[in-house]
C-alpha positions in Angstrom: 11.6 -12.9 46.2 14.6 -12.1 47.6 14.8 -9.6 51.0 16.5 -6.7 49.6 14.3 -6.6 46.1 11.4 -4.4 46.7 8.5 -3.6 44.7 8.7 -0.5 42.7 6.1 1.7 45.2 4.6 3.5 41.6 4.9 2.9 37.8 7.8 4.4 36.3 6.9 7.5 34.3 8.0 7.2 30.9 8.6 10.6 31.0 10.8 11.2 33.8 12.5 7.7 33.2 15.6 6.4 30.9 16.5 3.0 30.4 20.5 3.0 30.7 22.5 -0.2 28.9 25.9 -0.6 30.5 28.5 -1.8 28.0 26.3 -4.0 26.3 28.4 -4.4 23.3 29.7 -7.2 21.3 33.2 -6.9 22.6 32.3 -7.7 26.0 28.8 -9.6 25.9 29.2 -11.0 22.9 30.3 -14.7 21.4 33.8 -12.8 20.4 34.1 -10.9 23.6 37.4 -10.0 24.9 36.0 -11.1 28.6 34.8 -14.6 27.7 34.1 -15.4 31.1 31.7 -12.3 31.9 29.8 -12.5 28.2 29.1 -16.5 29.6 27.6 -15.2 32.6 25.4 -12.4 31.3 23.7 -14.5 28.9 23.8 -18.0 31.4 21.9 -16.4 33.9 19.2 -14.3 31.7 20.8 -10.9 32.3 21.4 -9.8 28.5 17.9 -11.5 27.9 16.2 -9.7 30.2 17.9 -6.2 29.2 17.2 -7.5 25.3 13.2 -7.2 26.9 13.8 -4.2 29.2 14.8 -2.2 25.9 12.2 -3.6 23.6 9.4 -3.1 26.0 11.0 1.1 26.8 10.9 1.4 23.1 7.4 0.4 22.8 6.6 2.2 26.1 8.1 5.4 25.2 10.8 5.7 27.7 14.1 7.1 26.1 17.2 4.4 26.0 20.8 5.7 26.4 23.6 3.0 25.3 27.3 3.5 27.3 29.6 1.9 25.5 33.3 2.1 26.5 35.7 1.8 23.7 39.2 3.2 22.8 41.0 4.8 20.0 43.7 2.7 17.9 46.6 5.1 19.3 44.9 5.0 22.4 44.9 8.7 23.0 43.1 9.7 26.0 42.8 6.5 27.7 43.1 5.5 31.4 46.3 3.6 32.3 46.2 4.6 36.1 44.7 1.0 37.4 45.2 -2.4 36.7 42.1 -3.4 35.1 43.2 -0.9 32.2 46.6 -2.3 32.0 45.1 -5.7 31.5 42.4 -4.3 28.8 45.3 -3.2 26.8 46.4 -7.1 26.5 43.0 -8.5 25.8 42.9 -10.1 22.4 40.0 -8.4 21.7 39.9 -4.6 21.6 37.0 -2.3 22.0 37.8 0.1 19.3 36.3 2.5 17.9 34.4 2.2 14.8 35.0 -1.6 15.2 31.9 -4.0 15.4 33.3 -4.7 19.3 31.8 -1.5 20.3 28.6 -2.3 18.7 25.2 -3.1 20.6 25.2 -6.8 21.4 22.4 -8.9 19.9 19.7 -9.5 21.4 19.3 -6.0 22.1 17.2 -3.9 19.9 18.3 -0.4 18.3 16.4 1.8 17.3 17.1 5.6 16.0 15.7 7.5 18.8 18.1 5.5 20.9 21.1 7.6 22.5 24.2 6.2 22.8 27.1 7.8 24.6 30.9 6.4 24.1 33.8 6.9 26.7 37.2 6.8 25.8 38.3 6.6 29.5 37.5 6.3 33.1 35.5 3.7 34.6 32.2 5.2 35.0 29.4 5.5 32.1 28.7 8.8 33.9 31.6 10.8 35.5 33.3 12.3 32.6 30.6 12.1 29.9 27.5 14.0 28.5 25.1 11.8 30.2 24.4 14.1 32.7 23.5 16.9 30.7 21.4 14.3 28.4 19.6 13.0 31.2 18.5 16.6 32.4 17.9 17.8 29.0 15.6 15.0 29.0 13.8 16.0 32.0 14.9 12.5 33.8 14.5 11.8 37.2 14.8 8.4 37.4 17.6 5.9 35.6 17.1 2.7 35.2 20.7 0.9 35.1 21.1 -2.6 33.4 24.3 -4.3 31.9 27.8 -5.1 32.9 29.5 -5.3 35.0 27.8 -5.7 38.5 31.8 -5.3 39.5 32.6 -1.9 38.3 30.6 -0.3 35.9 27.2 -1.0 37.2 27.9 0.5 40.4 29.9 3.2 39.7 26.5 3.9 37.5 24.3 3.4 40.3 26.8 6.3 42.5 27.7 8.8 40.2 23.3 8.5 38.9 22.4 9.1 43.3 25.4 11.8 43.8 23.7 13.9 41.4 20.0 13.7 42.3 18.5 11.1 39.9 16.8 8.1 41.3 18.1 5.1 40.6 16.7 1.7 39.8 18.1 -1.2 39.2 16.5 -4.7 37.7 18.5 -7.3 39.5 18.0 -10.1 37.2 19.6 -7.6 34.3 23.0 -7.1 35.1 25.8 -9.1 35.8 29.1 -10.1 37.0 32.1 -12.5 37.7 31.7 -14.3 39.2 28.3 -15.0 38.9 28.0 -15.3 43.4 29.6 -12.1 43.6 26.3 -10.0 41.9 23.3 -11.2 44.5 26.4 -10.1 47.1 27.0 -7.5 45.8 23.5 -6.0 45.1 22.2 -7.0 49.0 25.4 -5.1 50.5 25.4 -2.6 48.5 22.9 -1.4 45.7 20.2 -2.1 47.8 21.4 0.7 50.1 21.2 3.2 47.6 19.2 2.1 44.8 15.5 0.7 44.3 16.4 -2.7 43.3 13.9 -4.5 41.5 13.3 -7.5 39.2 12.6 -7.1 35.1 9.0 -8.4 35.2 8.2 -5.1 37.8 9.9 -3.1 35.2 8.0 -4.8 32.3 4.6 -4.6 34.3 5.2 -0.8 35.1 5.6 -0.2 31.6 3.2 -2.5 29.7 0.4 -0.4 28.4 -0.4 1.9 25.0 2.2 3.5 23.4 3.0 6.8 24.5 4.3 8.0 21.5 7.4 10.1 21.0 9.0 11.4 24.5 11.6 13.6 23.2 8.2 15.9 22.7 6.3 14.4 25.9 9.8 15.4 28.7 9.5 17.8 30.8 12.5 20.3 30.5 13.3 19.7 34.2 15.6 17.7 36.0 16.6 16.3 39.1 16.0 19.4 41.6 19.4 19.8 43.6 22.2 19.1 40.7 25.4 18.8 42.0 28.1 20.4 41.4 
């Protein structure tokens, strides 16, 4: 096992816990995706697999799952234009657009209705400048368990805006990726690792393997991280 992956030091409470999917959609990880070379890589090294299980096994564990999904309107109202990766979105011959099937879950991953899912219309961040904040503490969260793409913006900016505002965050290595595919194991030793628990899926899958828990909407506690900021 690698030197910065740790062993989680105690199960992850269903009840304190989401499982976060980071722009898991068809329009990115898909076969049509409008990033061809990152949708090869997520599924080539196991990382949409794995967060295909990660989900399956929160839904039969209990734990609550929140999809981020970034899409834009057709008159792209609202919409970041103030760095280059937007610019180049708007060229892509594939659009994430609203209603459209780009911004749908991508397959394998399971949906069910208890699952949240939270759509941005700009920023780069499934976090800053969303509800999921106010989800995660009306859910009683404390930890956040961040999978998906990619491991070179939107995974991290996950990981700092979930630690900035008091949740713990913890992050399967094996279930998120990047481009290119050396750049992720860099990038989580140098940096995730210093701020997240970084972990593998099994440890995730063994923490949570178990009975059902039945429905934890009822189960949360009302209380969230304790010093919120801002």
């Amino acid at each position: 096992m690698p030197s910065h992956v740790t062993r989680l030091g105690a199960p992850l409470d269903p009840d304190s816990t989401v499982l976060m999917t980071v722009e898991c959609q068809r329009g990115v990880v898909g076969p049509d995706s409008a990033l061809p070379e990152l949708a090869e890589v997520a599924r080539r090294s196991g990382a949409l697999a794995n967060v295909a299980r990660l989900v399956a096994a929160a839904h039969d564990a209990g734990v609550q799952v929140l999809h981020a999904i970034a899409e834009r309107r057709p008159d792209g109202r609202g919409a970041s234009h103030n760095a280059r990766l937007f610019r180049a979105a708007e060229r892509l011959p594939v659009q994430q657009l609203a209603g459209s099937t780009a911004v749908r879950v991508a397959d394998p991953i399971p949906v069910t209705g208890d699952d949240l899912v939270v759509r941005r219309l700009h920023g780069l961040s499934p976090i800053a400048g969303t509800e999921v904040d106010a989800l995660l503490r009306n859910l009683g969260c404390r930890t956040l368990v961040v999978t998906g793409v990619s491991a070179n913006v939107a995974v991290p900016n996950a990981v700092f805006d979930a630690v900035n505002l008091g949740y713990t965050a913890v992050v399967p290595a094996d279930a998120i990726a990047g481009v290119p595919a050396e750049y992720t194991p860099a990038m989580v030793r140098n940096t995730l690792a210093l701020v997240a628990t970084v972990t593998t899926t099994e440890e995730v899958l063994t923490s949570w393997r178990g009975p059902r828990r039945g429905p934890h909407l009822v189960a949360r506690s009302t209380k969230g991280p304790d010093s919120p900021s801002g």
